[in-house]
C-alpha positions in Angstrom: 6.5 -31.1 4.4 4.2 -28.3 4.1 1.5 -30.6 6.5 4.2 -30.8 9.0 5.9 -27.2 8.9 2.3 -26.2 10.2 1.8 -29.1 12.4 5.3 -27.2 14.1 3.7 -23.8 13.7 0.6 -25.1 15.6 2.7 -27.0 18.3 4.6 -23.9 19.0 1.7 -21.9 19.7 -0.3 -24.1 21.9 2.8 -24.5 24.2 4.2 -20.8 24.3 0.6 -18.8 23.7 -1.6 -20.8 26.1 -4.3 -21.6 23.7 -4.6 -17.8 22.4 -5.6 -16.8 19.2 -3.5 -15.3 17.0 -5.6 -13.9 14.2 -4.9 -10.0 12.5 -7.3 -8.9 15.3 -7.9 -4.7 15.5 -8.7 -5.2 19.0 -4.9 -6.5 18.9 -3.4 -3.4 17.7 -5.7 -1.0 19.0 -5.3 -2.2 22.9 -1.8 -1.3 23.7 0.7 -3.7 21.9 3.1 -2.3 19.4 3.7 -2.8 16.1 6.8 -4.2 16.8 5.5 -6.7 19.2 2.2 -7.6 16.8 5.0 -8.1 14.2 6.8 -10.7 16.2 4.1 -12.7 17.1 3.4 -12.7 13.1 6.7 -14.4 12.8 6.0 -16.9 15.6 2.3 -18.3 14.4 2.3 -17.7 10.4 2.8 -20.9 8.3 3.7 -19.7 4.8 5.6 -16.8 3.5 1.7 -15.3 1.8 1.0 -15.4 5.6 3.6 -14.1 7.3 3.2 -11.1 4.5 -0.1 -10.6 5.2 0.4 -10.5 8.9 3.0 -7.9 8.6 1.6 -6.1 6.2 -1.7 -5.5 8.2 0.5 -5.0 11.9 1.5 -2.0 9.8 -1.4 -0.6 7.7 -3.6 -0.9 11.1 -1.4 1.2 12.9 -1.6 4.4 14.1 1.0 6.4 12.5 0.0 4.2 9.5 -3.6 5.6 9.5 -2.3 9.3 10.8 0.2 9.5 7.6 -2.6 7.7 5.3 -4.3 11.4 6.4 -2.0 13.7 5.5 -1.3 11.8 2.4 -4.6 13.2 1.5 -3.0 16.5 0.6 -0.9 15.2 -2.0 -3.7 14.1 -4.6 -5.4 17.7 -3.5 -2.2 19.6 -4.5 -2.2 17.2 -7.5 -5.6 18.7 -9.1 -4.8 22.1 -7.9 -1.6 22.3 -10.0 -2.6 20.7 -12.4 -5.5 22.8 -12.8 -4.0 26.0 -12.4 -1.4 25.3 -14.9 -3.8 23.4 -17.4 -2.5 25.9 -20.5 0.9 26.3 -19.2 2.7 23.1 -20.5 3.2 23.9 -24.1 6.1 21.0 -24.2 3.4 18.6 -23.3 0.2 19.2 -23.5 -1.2 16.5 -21.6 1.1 16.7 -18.2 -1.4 18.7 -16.7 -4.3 16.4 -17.6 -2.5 13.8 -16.8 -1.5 14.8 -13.1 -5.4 15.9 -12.8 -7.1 12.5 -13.4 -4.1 10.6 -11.3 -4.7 13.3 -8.7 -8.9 12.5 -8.8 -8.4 8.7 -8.7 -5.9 8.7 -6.4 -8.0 10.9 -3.6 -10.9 8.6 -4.8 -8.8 5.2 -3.3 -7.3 7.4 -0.1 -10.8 8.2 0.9 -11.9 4.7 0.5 -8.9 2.9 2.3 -8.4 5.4 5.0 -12.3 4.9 6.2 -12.1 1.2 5.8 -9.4 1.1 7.6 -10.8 3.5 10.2 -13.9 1.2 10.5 -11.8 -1.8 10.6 -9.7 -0.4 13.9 -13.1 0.5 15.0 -14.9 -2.4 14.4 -16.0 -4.8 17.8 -16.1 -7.7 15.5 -14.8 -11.1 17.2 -11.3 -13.0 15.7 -10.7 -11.0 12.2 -7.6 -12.7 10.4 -4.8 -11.0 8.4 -6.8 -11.6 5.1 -9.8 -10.9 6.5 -8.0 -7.3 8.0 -6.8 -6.8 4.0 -9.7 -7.7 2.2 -11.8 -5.3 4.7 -9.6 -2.7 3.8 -10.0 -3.4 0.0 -13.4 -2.3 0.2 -15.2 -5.7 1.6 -16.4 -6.2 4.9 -16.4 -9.0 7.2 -20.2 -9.7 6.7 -20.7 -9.1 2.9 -21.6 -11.9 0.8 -18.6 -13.7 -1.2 -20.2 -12.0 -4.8 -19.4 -8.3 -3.1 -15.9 -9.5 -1.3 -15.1 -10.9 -5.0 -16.4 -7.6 -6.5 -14.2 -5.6 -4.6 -11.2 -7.3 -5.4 -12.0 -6.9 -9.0 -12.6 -3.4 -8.6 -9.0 -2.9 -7.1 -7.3 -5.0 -9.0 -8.4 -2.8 -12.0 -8.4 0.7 -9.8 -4.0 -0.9 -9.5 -3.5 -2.0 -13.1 -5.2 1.3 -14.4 -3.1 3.3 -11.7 -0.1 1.9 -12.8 -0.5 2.2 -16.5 -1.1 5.8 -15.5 2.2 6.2 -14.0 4.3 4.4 -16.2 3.0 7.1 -19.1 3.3 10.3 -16.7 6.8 9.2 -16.7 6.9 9.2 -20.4 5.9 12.6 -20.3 7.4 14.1 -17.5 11.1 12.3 -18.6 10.9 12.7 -22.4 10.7 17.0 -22.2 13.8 16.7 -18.9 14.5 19.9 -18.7 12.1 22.4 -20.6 11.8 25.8 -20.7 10.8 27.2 -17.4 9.6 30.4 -19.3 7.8 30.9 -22.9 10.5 31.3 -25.4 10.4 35.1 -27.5 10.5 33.3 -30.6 9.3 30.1 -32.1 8.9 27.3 -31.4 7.4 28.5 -28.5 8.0 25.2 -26.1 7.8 25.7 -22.5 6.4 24.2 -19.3 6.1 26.3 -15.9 8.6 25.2 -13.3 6.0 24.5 -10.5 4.2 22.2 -12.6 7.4 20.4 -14.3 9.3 20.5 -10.6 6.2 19.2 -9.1 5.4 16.2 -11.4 8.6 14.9 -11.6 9.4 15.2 -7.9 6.2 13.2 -7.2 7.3 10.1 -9.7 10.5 10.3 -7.2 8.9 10.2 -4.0 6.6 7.2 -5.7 9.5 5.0 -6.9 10.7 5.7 -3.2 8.0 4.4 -1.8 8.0 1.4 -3.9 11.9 0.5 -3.0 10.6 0.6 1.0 7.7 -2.2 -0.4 10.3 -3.9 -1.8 12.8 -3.5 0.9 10.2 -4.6 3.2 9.2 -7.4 1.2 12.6 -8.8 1.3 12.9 -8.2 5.2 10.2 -10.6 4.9 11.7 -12.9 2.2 14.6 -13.1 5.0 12.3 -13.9 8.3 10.6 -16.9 6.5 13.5 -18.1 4.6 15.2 -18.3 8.4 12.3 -20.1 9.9 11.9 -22.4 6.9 15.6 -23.3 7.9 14.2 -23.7 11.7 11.4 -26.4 10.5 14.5 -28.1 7.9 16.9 -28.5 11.5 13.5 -29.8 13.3 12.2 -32.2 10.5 15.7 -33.5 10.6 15.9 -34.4 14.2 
C-alpha cells in the first residue's frame, strides 16, 4: 500500500510540476515564494506523515521571520544569566533558582547561536537539491558535505543537548512551583524565607511562555496529523477505483 501511495505521490508530481524537483531547497524559500506556498507544495509531493513533517517544519524554520525572531530570541537566555546573576543571593526560598536559570540561560544561548548560524549558512548556502532532512540535519549542526561519522555525531550531541534541556526544565518547575508565592521581601523575623519579585516573576513567567510554545508544536503537529490523515483518505478513494 505504502509502494503504491508513493507510486500516486510520484504520478502527481510528474503531471502537475513538469518534472521539477521538489526537495527542502533554500534557494526555494529564499527566491520569492512564501511560506505558505512552500507549505502547499509540501502537501502535494511528500509520501509519509515523517515527510510531510519535515517539509513543513523546515518551510518554517528557513523562513525569514523564522530566522528574524530566532534573533531576538537571543535576548531571552541573555536576560536569563543577567537575573539570575544579579539576584544569585537573593532567593532564600530556594537556593538554587538562581543557579538554575544561569546554567539553562548559558546552554540555551550556546544552541541559539549554533542553530541561528546554521540556519543562516543553510539559507545562504548555493548548494544544488538540499532535501527536508537534509535542510534539518544541516541545521542540527551537520552539513551537507561532512562525513556520515560527524552527521551521526551531531545528532548525538543534540539529542543529549534536548534530553539534558528538558530534564532541566522539568526541575526549574519543581522549584519555581513548589515556593508559589514567596515572600517578595526578607521577612523581620525568622525564618527568614524570601525570593525577590523580579527573579520569582521572571522564572515562572518564562516556564509559561515555554509550555506556550510547546502547545503551538503540538497544535502544529496535529495541523499536520490532519493534512496527511486527509490525503491518506485521497490514496484510500484512489486505490479503490
Amino acid at each position: 500500500v505504502e509502494e503504491e501511495r508513493q507510486s500516486i505521490v510520484r504520478g502527481n508530481k510528474r503531471s502537475h510540476h513538469h518534472h521539477h524537483h521538489h526537495h527542502v531547497n533554500p534557494k526555494d524559500i529564499t527566491s520569492g515564494k512564501t511560506v505558505f506556498e512552500y507549505m502547499r507544495d509540501a502537501d502535494e509531493t511528500s509520501v509519509s506523515f515523517a515527510d510531510l513533517l519535515r517539509k513543513v517544519l523546515s518551510a518554517i524554520v528557513l523562513s525569514w521571520p523564522f530566522l528574524i525572531f530566532h534573533a531576538f530570541l537571543l535576548a531571552l537566555p541573555v536576560a536569563m544569566i543577567a537575573i539570575g546573576g544579579s539576584n544569585y543571593n537573593q532567593c532564600t526560598a530556594e537556593d538554587f533558582l538562581p543557579l538554575w536559570l544561569i546554567v539553562f540561560g548559558i546552554v540555551s544561548l550556546f544552541c541559539l547561536v549554533i542553530q541561528l548560524r546554521n540556519i543562516s549558512g543553510l539559507r545562504h548556502s548555493s548548494g544544488g537539491d538540499s532535501d527536508s532532512e537534509a535542510a534539518v540535519t544541516s541545521m542540527n549542526g551537520a552539513g551537507e558535505e561532512e562525513s556520515e561519522d560527524n552527521i551521526q555525531g551531531a545528532k548525538y550531541f543534540n539529542l543529549m543537548m534536548g534530553v539534558f534541556l528538558l530534564g532541566w526544565f522539568l526541575w526549574g518547575n519543581y522549584l519555581v512551583l513548589h515556593i508559589y508565592s514567596p515572600n517578595y521581601e526578607m521577612p523581620a523575623h525568622a525564618p527568614f524565607k524570601f525570593c525577590t519579585k523580579g527573579l520569582y516573576m521572571f522564572s515562572l513567567v518564562l516556564i509559561v511562555a515555554i509550555y506556550s510554545f510547546l502547545s503551538v508544536f503540538g497544535l502544529i503537529l496535529m495541523l499536520v496529523a490532519c493534512v496527511w490523515h486527509r490525503k491518506s483518505a485521497d490514496y484510500d478513494d484512489i486505490g479503490g477505483r
